[in-house]
C-alpha positions as CSV (number, residue, x, y, z in Angstrom):
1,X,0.0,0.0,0.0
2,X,1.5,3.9,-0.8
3,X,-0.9,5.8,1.2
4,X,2.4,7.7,2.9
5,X,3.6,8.6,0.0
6,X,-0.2,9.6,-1.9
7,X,-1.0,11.1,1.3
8,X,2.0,13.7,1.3
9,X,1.8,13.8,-2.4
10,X,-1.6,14.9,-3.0
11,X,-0.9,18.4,-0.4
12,X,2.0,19.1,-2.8
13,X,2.0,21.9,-4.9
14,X,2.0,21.9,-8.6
15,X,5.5,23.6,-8.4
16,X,6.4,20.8,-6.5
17,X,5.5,17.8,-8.0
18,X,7.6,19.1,-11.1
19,X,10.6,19.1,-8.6
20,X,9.9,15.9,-7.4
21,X,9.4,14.2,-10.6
22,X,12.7,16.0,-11.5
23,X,14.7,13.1,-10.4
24,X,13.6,10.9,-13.0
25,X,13.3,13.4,-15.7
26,X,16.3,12.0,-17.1
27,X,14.4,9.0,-18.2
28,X,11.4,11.2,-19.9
29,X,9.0,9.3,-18.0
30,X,6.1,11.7,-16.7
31,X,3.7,8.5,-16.1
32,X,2.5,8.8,-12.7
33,X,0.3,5.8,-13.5
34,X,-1.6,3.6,-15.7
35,X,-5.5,3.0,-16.2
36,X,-7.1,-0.2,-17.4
37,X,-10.4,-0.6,-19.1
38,X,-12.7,-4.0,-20.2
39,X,-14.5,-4.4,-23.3
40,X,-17.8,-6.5,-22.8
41,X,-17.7,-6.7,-26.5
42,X,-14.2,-7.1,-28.0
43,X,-13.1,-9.0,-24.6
44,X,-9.8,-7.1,-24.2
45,X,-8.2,-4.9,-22.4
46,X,-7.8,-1.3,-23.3
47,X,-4.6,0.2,-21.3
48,X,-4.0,3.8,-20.6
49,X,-0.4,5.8,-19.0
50,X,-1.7,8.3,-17.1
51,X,0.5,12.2,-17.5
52,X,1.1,13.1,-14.0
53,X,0.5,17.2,-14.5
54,X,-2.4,16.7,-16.7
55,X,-4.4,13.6,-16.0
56,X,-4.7,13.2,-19.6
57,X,-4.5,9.4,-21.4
58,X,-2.4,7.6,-24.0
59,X,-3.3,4.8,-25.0
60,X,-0.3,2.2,-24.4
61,X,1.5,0.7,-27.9
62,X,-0.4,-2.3,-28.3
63,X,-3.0,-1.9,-26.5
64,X,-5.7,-2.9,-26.6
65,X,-4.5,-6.6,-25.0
66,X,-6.5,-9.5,-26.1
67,X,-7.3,-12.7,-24.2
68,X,-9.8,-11.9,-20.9
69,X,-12.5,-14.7,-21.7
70,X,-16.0,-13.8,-22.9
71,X,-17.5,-10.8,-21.7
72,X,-14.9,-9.4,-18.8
73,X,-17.2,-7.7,-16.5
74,X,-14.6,-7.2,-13.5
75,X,-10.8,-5.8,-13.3
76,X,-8.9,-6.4,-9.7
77,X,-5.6,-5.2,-9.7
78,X,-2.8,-7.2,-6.7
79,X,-2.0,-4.9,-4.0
80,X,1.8,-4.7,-5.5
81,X,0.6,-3.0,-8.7
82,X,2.3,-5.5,-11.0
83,X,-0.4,-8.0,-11.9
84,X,-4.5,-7.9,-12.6
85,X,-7.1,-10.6,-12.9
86,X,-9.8,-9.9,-15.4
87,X,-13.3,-12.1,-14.6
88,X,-15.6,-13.0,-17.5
89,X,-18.6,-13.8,-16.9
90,X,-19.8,-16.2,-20.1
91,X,-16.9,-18.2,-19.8
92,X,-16.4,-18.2,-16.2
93,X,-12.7,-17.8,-16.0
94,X,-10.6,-15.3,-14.2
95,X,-7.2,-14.4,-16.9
96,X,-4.0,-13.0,-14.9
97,X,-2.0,-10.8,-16.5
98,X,1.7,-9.2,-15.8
99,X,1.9,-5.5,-15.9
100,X,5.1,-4.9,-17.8
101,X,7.4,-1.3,-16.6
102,X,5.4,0.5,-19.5
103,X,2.2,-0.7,-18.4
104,X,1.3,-3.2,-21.1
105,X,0.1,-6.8,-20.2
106,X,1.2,-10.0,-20.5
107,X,-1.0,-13.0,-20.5
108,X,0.2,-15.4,-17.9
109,X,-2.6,-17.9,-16.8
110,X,-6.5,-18.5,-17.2
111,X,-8.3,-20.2,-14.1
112,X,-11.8,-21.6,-14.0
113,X,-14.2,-20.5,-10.7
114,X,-16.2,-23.1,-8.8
115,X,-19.3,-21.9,-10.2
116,X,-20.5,-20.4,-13.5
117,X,-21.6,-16.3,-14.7
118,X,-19.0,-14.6,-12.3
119,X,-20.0,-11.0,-11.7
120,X,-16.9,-9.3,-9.1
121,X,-13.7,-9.7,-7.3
122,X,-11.7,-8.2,-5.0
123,X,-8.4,-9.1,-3.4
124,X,-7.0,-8.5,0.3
125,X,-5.0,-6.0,1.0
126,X,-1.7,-8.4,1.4
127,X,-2.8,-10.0,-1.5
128,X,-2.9,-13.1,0.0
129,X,-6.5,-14.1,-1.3
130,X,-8.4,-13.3,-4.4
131,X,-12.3,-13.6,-4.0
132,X,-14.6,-14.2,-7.3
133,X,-18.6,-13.9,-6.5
134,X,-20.6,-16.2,-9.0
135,X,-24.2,-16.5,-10.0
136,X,-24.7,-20.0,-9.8
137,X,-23.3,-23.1,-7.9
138,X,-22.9,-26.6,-9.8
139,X,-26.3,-27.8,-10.7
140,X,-28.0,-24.1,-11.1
141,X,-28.4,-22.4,-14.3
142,X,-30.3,-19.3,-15.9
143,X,-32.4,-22.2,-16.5
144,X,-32.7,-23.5,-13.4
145,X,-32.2,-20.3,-11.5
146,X,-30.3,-21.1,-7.4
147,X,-27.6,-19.7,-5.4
148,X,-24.5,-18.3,-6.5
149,X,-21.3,-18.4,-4.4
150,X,-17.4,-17.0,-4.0
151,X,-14.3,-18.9,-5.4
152,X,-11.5,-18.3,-3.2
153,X,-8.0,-18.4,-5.2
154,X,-4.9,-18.0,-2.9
155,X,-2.2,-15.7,-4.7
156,X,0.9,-17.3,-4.9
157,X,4.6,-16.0,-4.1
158,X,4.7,-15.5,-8.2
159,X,1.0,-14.2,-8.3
160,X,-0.5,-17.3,-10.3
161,X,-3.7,-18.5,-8.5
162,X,-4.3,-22.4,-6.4
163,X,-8.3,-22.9,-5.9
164,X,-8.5,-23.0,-2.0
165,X,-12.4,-23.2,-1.9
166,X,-15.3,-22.0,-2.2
167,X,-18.4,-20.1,0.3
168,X,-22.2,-19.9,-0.4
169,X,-24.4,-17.1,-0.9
170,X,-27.6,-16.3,-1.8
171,X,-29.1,-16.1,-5.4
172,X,-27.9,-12.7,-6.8
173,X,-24.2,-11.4,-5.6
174,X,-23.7,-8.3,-7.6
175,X,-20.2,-6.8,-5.7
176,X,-17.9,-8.1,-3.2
177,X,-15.6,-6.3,-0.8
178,X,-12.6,-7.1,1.3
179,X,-11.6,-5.1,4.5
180,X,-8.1,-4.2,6.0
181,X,-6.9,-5.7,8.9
182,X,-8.6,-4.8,11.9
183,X,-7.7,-5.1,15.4
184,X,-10.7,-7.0,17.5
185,X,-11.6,-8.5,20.7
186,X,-12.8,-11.5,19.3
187,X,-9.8,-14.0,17.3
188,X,-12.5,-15.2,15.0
189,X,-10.4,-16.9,12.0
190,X,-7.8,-13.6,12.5
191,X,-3.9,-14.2,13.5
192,X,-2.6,-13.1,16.8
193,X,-0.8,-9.7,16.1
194,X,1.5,-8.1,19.1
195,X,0.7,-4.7,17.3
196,X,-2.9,-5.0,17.8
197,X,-2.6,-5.6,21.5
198,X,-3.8,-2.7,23.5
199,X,-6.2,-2.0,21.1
200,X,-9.7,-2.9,22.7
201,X,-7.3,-4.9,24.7
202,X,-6.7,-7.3,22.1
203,X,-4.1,-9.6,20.2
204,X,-5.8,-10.4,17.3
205,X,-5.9,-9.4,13.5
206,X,-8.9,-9.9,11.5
207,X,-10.1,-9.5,7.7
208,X,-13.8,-9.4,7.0
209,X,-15.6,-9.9,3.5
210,X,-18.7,-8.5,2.8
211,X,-20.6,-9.8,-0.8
212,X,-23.8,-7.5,-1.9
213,X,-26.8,-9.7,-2.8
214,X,-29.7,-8.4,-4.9
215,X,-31.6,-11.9,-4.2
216,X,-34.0,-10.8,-7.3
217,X,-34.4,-14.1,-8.5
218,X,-36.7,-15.8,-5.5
219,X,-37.4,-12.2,-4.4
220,X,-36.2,-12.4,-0.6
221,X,-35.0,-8.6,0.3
222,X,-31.6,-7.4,-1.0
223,X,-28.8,-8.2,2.0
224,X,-25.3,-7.9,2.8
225,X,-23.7,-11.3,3.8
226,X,-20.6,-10.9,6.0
227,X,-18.0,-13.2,6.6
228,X,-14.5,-13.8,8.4
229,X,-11.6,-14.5,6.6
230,X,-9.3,-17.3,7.9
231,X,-5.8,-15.8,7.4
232,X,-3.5,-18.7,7.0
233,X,-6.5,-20.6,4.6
234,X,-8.6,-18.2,3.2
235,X,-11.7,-20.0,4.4
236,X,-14.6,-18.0,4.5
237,X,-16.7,-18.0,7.5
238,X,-20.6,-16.4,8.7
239,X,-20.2,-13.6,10.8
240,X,-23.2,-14.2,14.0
241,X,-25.4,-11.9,11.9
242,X,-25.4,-13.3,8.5
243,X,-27.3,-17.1,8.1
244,X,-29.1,-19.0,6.2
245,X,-33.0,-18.7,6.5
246,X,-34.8,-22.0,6.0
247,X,-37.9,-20.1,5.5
248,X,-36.0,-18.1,2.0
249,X,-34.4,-21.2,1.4
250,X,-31.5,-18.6,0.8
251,X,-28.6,-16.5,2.6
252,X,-29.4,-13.6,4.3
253,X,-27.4,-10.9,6.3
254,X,-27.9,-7.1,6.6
255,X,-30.8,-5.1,4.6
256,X,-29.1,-3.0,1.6
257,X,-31.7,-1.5,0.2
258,X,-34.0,-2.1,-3.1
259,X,-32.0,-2.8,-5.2
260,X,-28.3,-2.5,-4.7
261,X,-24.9,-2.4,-7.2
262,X,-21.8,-2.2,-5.8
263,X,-20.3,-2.2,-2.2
264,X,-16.8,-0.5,-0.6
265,X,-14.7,-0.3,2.4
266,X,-13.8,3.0,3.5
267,X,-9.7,2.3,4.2
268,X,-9.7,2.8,7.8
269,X,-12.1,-0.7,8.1
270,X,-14.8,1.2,10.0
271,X,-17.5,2.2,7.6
272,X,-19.3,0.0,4.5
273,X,-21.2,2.1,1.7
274,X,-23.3,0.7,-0.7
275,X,-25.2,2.1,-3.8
276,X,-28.7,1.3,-4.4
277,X,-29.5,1.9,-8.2
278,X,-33.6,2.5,-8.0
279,X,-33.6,5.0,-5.0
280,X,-30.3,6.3,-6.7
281,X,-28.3,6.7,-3.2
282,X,-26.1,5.5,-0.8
283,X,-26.4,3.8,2.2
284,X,-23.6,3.5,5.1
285,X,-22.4,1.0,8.1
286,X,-20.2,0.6,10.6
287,X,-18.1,-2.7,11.0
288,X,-18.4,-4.1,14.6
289,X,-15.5,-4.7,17.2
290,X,-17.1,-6.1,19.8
291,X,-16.1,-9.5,20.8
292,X,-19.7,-11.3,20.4
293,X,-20.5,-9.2,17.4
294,X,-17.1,-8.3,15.5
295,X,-17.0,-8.0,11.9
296,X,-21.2,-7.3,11.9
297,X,-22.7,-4.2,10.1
298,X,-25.0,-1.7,12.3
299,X,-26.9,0.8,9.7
300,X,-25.4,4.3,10.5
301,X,-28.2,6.4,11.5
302,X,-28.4,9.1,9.3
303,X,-28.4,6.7,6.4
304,X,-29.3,6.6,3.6
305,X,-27.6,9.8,3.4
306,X,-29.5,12.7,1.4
307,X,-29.1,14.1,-0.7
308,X,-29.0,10.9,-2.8
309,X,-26.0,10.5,-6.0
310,X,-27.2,11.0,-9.7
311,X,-29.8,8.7,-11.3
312,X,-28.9,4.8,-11.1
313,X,-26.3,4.7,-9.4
314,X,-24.2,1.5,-10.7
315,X,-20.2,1.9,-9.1
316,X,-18.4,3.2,-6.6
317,X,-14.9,4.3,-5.2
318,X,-13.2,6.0,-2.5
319,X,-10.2,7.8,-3.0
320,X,-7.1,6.7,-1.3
321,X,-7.0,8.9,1.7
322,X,-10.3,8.1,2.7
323,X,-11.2,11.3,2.8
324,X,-14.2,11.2,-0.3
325,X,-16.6,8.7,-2.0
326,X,-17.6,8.8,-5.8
327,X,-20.4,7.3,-7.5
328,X,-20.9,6.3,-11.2
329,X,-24.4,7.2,-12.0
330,X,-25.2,5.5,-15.4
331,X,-28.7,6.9,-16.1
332,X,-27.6,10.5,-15.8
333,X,-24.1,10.2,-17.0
334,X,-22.7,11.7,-13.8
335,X,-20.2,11.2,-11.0
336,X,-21.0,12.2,-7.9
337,X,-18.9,13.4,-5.0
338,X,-19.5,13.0,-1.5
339,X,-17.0,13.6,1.7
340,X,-16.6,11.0,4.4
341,X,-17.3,12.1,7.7
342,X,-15.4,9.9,9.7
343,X,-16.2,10.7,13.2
344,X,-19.6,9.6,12.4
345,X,-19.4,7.8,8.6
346,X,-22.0,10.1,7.4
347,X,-21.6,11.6,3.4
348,X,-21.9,15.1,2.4
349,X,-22.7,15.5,-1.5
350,X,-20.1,18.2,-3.1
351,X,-21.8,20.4,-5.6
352,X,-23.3,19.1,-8.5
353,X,-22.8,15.8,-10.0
354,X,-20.2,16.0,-12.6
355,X,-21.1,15.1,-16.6
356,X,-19.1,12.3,-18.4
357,X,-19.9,9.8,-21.0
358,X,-23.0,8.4,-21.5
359,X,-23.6,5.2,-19.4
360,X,-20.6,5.0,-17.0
361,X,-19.7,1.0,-15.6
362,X,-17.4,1.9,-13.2
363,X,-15.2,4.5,-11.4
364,X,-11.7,4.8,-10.5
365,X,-9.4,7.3,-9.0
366,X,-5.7,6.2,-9.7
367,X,-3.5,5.4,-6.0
368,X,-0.2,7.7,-7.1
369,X,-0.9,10.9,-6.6
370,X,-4.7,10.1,-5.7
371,X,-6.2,13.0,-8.0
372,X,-7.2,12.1,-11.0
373,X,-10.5,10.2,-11.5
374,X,-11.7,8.2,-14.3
375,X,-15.1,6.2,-15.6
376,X,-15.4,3.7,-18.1
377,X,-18.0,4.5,-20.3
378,X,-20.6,2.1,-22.3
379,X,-22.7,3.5,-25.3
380,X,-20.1,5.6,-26.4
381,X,-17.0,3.5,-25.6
382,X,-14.8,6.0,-23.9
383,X,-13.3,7.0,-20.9
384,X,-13.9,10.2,-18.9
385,X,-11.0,12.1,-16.9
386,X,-11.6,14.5,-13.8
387,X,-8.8,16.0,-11.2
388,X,-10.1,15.9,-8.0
389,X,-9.8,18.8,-5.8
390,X,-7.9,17.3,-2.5
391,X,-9.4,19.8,-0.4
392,X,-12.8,20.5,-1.1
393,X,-13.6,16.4,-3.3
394,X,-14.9,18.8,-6.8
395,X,-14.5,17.4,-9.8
396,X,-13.2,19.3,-13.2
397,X,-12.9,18.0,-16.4
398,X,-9.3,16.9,-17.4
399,X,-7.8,18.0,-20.6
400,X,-9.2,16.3,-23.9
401,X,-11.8,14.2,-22.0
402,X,-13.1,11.5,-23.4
403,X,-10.6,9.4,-24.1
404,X,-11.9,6.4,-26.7
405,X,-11.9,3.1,-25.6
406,X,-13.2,-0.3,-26.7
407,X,-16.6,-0.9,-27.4
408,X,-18.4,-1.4,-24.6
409,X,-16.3,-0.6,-21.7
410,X,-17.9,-2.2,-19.2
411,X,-15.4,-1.9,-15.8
412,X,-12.2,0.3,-15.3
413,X,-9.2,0.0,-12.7
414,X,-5.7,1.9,-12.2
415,X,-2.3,1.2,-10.7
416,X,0.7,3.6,-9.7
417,X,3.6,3.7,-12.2
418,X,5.4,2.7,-8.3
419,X,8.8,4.0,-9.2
420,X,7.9,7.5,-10.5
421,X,5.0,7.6,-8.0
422,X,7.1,7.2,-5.1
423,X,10.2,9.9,-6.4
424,X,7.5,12.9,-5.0
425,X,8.0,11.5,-1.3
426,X,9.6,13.9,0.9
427,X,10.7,12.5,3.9
């Protein structure tokens, strides 16, 4: 993780970051970072360097990279910026690719999930584990409609992938998410940590994983199903709040709304957020510590928070400081910006939603310098750039915005050129 150096980078001035980068100006290299983009159609990869005083993107020579599987509808990158794992969902397969020094990829290995139509992924924050939610378990199909699940793939030394096992969920998951660390009472299937001891008076580490469930197919409500993460295995087990209902005949953990899309983790562990695309807002939690209840979600009070986000809203992100959350509205092709309160995990909406291409998928804001923002965008198969504002979360349109993409962009990640990122650390 970099957020020392983003965190001290993002207060510097423009002035400055043209000192900093001037250590590697020899090299001509002003790529703070790259950006990566899916094509539900073309099933490849479109790849992007990133200009570190402009935001503005080129498309990498030979891009775009072929190979993801049929219809890639999720890009995770590893925590070490040097590999991603595309998921497609017709041919069930997650493809891992090698981020070469100029940011184009490098087919290394295709892997097959325990069940069919995976729709997300996310990886730890050691990237120990990588976590695939799919539609349907063996035996289920679209015509024969049951509960989906999570493959669990343990990330080798060399980043390839070993199938560890799998974890049941209910009939729809739509987004997964993966906490950091967090020091707790309770050793559930965490690792006793010296450094967490004092901490609630505790020795013990603890990773929690949260998958979003629209359950629209048997029409039990929409829930959040928690689980803790066994360290060492990577075995997922139900947190005390999150079972299976006999009377559903299905998972079920916290209420997330009508009809949610996507879920994140605030870095600090303490707060969840999730969009819900017909009441077009978001709706917050805090992560338990207590020893009896640890890892469980209470609904923050003032949620869900209004003002709501932009019409439909189908993706979020929060920058790397932790400091805002942005939403990728696709029926108003908007982002919207909220700050994070995090006292009390309430969201303040900043200004108006900003305009970009028509139908966003997904949102990213790149980890380098943490102020540039970007959304893959469908019907017109481009990507949109805006510079965050680190102090007040606005958004502005970057230079030459759109960028074109693929057809059918349908998700969008980023990674830190780590190298150039790291030369505007001042110790």
């Amino acid at each position: 993780m970099k957020f020392k150096s983003i965190g001290r980078a993002v207060l510097a001035t423009g002035m400055s970051l043209a000192i900093g980068f001037g250590a590697t100006a020899c090299s001509r290299d002003y790529t703070v970072a790259y950006v990566y983009a899916t094509s539900l159609q073309s099933n490849e990869v479109s790849a992007y360097a990133v200009d570190y005083q402009s935001g503005a993107l080129t498309q990498i020579n030979g891009s775009p990279f072929t190979g993801t599987g049929n219809e890639p509808v999720a890009i995770v990158p590893a925590p070490n910026g040097k590999f991603l794992y595309v998921i497609a969902n017709q041919t069930s397969n997650v493809t891992e690719y090698a981020i070469g020094t100029d940011g184009k990829l490098y087919g290394q290995n295709t892997y097959t999930t325990t069940g069919t139509f995976p729709t997300a992924a996310a990886i730890d924050s050691t990237g120990s584990y990588l976590y695939v939610t799919f539609t349907y378990q063996s035996g289920f199909s679209t015509a024969s409609p049951g509960p989906g699940g999570v493959t669990i793939f343990k990330i080798n030394s060399d980043n390839s992938l070993t199938t560890v096992g799998t974890a049941n969920v209910g009939n729809n998951p739509v987004s997964i998410a993966v906490s950091n660390p967090i020091c707790s009472v309770s050793p559930l299937a965490g690792t006793d940590n010296p450094a967490c001891t004092g901490n609630n008076g505790a020795g013990y580490e603890n990773i929690y994983v949260y998958v979003l469930d629209q359950e629209t197919q048997t029409s039990p409500p929409a829930s959040i199903i928690g689980f803790s993460s066994d360290t060492k295995t990577g075995a997922l087990t139900l947190l005390s709040n999150s079972v299976f209902s006999k009377a559903l005949n299905t998972y079920q953990g916290y209420p997330a709304g009508t009809k949610p899309t996507a879920i994140a983790i605030e870095p600090t562990s303490t707060y969840v957020y999730v969009t819900d695309g017909i009441q077009s807002n978001v709706y917050g939690y805090q992560i338990a510590g207590g020893a009896a209840t640890a890892g469980n979600l209470t609904a923050l009070t003032n949620s869900p928070f209004i003002p709501g986000t932009g019409s439909y809203p189908i993706n979020l992100t929060i920058d790397p400081r932790g400091k805002y959350l942005f939403t990728a509205n696709q029926a108003s092709s908007t982002v919207s910006s909220f700050t994070i309160n995090l006292t009390n995990g309430s969201l303040g909406l900043v200004g108006t939603s900003a305009p970009v291409g028509t139908r966003p998928t997904c949102v990213t804001v790149e980890p380098a310098l943490g102020i540039y923002l970007y959304t893959s965008n469908s019907v017109d198969g481009t990507i949109s750039g805006e510079q965050l504002n680190a102090n007040t979360g606005a958004l502005s349109a970057i230079p030459n915005t759109p960028f074109p993409s693929s057809a059918l962009p349908s998700c969008i990640t980023s990674v830190a050129n780590g190298s150039h990122a790291q030369s505007i650390d001042v110790d």
